[in-house]
N, C-alpha and C positions, 0 to 999 in steps of 0.2 A: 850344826851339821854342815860340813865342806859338802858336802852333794848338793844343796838347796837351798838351807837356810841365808845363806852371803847371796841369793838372786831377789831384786827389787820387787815388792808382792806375793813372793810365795811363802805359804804357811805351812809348818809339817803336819797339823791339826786336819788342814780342809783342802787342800792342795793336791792332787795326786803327783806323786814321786816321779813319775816317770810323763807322765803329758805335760804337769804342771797346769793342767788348767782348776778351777775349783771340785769340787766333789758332789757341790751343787749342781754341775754340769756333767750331761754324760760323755763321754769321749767324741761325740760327733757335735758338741757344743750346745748342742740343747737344753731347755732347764728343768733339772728331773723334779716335780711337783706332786708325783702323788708317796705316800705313806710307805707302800714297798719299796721305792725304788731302794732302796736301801741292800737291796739286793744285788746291787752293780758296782759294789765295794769292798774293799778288804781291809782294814787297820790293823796292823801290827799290834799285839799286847805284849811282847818280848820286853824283859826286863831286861835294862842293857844299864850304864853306870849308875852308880850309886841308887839303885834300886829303880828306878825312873822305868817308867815305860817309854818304850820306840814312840809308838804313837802312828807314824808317818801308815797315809791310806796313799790308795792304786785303787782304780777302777778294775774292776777284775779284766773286763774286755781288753786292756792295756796291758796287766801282766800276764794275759792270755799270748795277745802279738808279741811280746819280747819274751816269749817263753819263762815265766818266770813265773806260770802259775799253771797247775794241770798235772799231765806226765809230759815230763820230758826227760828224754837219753842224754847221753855223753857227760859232758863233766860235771853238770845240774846235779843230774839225776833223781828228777824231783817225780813223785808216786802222788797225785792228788795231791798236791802240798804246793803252796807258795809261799817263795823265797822274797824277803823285803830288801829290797835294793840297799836299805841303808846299814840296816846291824845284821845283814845277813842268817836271821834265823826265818827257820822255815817250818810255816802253819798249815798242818793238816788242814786240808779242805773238806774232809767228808762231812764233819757235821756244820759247816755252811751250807752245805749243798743239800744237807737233809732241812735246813732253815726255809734254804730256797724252796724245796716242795711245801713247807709247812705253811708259809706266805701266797702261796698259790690256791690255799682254801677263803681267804680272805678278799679272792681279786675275782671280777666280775666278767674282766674282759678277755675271751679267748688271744687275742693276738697278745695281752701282756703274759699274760700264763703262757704261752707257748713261748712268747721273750724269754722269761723266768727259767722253764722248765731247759732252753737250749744252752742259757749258761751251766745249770748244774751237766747237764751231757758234756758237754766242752770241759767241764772241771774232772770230771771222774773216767772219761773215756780214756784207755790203755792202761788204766791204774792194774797193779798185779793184789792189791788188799782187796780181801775177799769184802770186807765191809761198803768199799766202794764199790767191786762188781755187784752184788748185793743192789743196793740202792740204784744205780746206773743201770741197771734190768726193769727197776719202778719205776722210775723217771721215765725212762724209755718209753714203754706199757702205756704210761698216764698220757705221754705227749701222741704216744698214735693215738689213743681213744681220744683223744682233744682233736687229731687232724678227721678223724673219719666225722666228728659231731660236728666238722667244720663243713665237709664236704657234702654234709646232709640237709645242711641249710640253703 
């Protein structure tokens, strides 16, 4: 990979494409440790030469700032979908995002569930697929009834 691979310590396995910091770390460098975080990632499964998977992960929050994952206009033109910097295919986000609520039944903590639940809104917000507004109406719903059971405490 001329993008990455030729830079001293980065892996297209565990690396994210675009910070280069590990995938173990979240984008503000901290060490993600619990079982969901798993949700603040993307790895490419695009088959690209000789049948090989991409492979290469991005911290979503990462290809959120560089537009490169969500909706975005102009010459993107990406609907809930991100684009991998490297083989350039582009991975519908909705059912990550349907992942992300699914992982939200297994977590305890309202402030990670609200974490959780504000990446899939950031993923599917201005999507025109009814599938994404769909879910992005649930998500939504689920994250007010999390702030009102917050503000009751």
């Amino acid at each position: 990979c001329d993008l990455c691979c030729s830079e001293p310590g980065f892996c297209g396995d565990c690396c994210c494409i675009l910070c280069r910091k590990l995938i173990t770390l979240d984008y503000d460098g901290k060490l993600i440790t619990s079982d969901y975080d798993g949700y603040s990632y993307i790895r490419c499964e695009a088959t690209v030469v000789d049948g090989h998977i991409c492979g290469h992960v991005s911290h979503l929050e990462c290809a959120l700032r560089a537009y490169m994952a969500g909706t975005v206009g102009g010459s993107i033109n990406l609907d809930a979908e991100y684009l991998c910097r490297y083989c350039d295919t582009r991975t519908d986000l909705v059912p990550h995002a349907l992942k992300l609520l699914n992982i939200c039944t297994s977590v305890a903590s309202y402030a990670d569930i609200e974490k959780i639940l504000n990446v899939g809104i950031c993923i599917l917000r201005g999507s025109q697929k009814s599938s994404a507004k769909e879910l992005l109406h649930r998500i939504e719903s689920i994250n007010a009834k999390f702030l009102g059971l917050q503000l009751q405490e």
